[in-house]
C-alpha positions in Angstrom: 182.3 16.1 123.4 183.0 19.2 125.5 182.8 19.5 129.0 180.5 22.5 130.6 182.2 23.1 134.4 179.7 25.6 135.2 177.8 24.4 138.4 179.6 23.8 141.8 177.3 21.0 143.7 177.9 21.1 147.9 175.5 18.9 148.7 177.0 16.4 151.1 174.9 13.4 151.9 175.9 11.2 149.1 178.1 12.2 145.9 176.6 13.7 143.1 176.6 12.7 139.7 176.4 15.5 136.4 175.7 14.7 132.5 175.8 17.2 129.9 173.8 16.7 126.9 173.7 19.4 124.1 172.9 23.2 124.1 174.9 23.1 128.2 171.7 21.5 129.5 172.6 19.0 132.4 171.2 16.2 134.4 172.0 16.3 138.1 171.1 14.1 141.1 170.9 16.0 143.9 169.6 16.0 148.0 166.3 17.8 148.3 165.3 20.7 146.2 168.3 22.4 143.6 167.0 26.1 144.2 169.4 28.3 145.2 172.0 25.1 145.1 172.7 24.1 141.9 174.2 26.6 139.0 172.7 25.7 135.3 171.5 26.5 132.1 167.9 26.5 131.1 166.4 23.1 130.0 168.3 21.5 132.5 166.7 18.3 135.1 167.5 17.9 138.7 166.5 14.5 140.0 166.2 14.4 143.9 166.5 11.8 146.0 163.1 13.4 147.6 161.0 11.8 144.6 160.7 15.1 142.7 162.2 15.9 139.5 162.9 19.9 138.8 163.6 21.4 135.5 166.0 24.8 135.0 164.0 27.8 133.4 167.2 30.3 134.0 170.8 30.3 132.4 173.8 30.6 134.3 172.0 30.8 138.2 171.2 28.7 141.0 167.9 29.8 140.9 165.0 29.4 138.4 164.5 25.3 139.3 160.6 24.5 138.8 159.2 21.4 140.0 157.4 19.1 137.4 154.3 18.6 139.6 152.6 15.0 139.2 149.6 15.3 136.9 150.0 18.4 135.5 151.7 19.8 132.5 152.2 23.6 130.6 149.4 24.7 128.0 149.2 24.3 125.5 150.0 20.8 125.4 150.4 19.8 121.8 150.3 16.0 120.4 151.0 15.2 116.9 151.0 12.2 114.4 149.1 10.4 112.0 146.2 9.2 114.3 147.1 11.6 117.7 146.4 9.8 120.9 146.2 10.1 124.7 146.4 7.0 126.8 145.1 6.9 130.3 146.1 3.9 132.1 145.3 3.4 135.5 148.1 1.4 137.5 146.0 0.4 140.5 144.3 -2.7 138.4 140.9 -3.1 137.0 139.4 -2.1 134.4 139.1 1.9 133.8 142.0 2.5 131.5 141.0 5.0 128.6 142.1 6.6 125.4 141.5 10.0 123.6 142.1 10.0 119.8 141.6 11.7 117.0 141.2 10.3 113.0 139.4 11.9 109.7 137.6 15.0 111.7 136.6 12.9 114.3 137.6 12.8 118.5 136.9 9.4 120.0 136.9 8.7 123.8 136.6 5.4 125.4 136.8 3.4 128.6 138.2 -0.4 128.0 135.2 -2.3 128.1 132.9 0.4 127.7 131.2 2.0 124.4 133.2 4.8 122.9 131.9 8.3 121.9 132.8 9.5 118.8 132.6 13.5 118.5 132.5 15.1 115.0 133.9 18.6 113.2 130.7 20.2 114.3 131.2 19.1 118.1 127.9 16.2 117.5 128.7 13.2 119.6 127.7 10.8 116.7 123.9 8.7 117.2 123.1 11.3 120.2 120.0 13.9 120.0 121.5 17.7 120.4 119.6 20.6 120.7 119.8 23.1 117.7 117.1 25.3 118.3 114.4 26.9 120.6 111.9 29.6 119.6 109.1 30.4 121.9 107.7 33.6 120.0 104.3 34.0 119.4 103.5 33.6 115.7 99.9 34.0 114.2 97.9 34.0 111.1 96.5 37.0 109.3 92.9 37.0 108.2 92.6 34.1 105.7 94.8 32.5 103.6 98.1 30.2 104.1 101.1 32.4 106.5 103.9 31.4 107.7 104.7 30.7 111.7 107.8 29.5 112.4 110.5 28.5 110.2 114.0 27.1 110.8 116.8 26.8 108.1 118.9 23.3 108.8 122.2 24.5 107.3 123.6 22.7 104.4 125.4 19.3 105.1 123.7 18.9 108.6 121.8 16.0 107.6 125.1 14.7 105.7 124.9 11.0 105.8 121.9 8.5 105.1 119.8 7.8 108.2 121.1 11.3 109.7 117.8 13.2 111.5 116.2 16.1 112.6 113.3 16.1 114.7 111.0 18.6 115.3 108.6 19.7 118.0 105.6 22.3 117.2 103.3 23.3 119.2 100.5 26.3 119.9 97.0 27.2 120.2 93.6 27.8 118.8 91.0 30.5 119.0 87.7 29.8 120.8 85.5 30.3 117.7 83.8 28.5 115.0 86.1 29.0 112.4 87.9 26.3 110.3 91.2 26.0 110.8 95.0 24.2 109.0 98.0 23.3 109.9 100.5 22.2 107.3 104.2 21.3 107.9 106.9 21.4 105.4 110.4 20.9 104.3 112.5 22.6 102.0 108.8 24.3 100.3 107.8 20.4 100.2 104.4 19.2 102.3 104.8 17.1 104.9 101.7 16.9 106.3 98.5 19.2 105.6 95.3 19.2 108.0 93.3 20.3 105.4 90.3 23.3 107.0 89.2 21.4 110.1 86.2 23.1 112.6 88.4 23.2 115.4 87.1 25.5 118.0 89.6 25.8 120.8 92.3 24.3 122.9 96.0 23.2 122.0 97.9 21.9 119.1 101.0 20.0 119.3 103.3 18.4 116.5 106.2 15.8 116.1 107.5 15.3 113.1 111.4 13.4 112.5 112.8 14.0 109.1 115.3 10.9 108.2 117.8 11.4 105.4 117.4 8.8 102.7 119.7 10.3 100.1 121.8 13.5 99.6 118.0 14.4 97.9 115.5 12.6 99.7 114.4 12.3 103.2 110.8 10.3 105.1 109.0 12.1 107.5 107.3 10.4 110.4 105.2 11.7 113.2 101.8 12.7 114.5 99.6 15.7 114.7 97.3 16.6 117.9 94.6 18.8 117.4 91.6 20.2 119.4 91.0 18.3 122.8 89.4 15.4 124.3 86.4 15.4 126.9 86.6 12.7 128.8 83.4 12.1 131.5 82.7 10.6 134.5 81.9 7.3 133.1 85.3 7.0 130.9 83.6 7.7 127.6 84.5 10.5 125.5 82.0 13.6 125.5 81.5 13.9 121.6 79.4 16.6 121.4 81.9 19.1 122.9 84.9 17.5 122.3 86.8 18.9 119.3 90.1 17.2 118.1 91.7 15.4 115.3 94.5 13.0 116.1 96.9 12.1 112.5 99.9 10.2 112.3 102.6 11.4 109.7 103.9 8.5 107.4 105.2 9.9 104.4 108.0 7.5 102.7 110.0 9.5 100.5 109.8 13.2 99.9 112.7 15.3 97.0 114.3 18.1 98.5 117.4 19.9 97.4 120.8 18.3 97.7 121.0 18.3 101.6 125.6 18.0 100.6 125.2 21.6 99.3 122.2 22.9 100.5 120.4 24.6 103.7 116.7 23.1 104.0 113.9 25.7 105.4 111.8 23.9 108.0 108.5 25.8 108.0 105.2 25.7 109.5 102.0 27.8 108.0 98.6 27.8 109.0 95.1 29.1 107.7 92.4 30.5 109.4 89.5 33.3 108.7 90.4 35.9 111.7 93.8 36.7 112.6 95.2 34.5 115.4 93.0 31.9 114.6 96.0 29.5 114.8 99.0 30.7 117.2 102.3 29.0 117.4 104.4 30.0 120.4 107.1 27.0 120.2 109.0 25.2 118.2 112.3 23.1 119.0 115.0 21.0 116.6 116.8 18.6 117.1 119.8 17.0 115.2 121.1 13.4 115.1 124.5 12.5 113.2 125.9 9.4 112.4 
């Protein structure tokens, strides 16, 4: 193998040792820092009896040596295989070693002893609640008949495995008058839950409902309804004759909606009235649970 004679080391205190390994990169020993010192090629490593380990980014000069700082390293940092993984391991004892790895679409990080969290394609950390939408405008009805408030469309393949969710929070107001009023909640153009014309006469409204994939074409929806409000006197008993409310649970065990693999799903609520703005909505909130 040929011998590259380029670098001249004068560092006294001990002697100094040089291997060449292809493309006239080198390993040197040396005392203290190699800048300015030692000639080289780029790629080469200076190892210093000061702890630190520099590595040549210029050809040919005695400058160019960069230090390999502890716990840091260039970007981007690329690591391949079949099943890529990052081990931390902690040499100070206990407990709190830790792995990042990635299989199949899916990031998992873990503490040994702990629970991991597995992250998928769509950046869902898998059995945890994530936001996926907020509106807070102010939706009303128009004279009578059934009109659409707010609607959401959950994109196809969101709820993409049985007992995947989506929860929703609705909520709004009524007029003050004596007109009846509905409610009805749907998914994918199927009914969820319809109020039916109730004599409602003011206050709030406010809706949970949690739609729970089944199949790729099925899903339950469970929840409650809150209408009107509750008078409460003195004594603890409820003031009937102004209170005006109706209080539902939502139970429904199976409902056909389009294949949720393939398909986006509108989430939708509607309401009837006689005057416009009988029924307002003015928030609405999902939220999406993968696992």
């Amino acid at each position: 193998m040929p011998v590259y004679t380029n670098p001249l080391i004068d560092q006294e205190i001990s002697p100094k040792v040089v291997f060449y390994v292809d493309n006239k990169c080198a390993i040197f020993t040396c005392n203290g820092s190699p800048e300015g010192v030692i000639l080289a090629n780029t790629g080469s490593i200076a190892i210093s009896d000061n702890g630190s380990i520099y590595k040549k980014t210029t050809d040919d000069l005695t400058t160019g040596w960069v230090e390999l700082a502890s716990g840091t390293v260039s970007s981007p940092l690329n690591i391949s295989g079949t099943n890529p993984t990052l081990n931390f391991v902690d040499t100070d004892g206990g407990d709190d070693d830790g792995v990042i790895s990635v299989q199949s679409d899916l990031m998992t990080i873990s503490i040994v002893g702990g629970t991991p969290i597995t992250i998928n394609a769509l950046g869902q950390i898998l059995g945890v609640e994530r936001n996926i939408n907020i509106d807070v405008s102010v939706v009303g009805n128009v004279l009578t008949g059934l009109d659409n408030l707010h609607t959401f469309s959950l994109l196809a393949n969101r709820l993409a495995n049985n007992n995947d969710y989506v929860k929703c929070k609705y909520g709004g107001t009524f007029a003050v008058n004596d007109n009846d009023k509905r409610i009805r909640l749907s998914i994918d153009a199927q009914t969820a839950f319809d109020s039916g014309l109730k004599d409602i006469d003011f206050s709030q409204w406010w809706g949970e409902i949690t739609y729970t994939r089944l199949s790729a074409t099925t899903v339950r929806a469970n929840g409650f309804m809150a209408m009107g409000q509750i008078i409460v006197l003195t004594n603890g008993s409820i003031d009937t004759a102004n209170s005006t409310y109706d209080y539902r649970a939502i139970n429904v065990p199976s409902i056909t909606v389009a294949n949720l693999n393939s398909n986006p799903v509108t989430l939708l609520v509607q309401a009837e009235g006689t005057a416009s703005n009988d029924i307002v909505q003015n928030y609405s909130g999902q939220w999406l649970c993968q696992f």
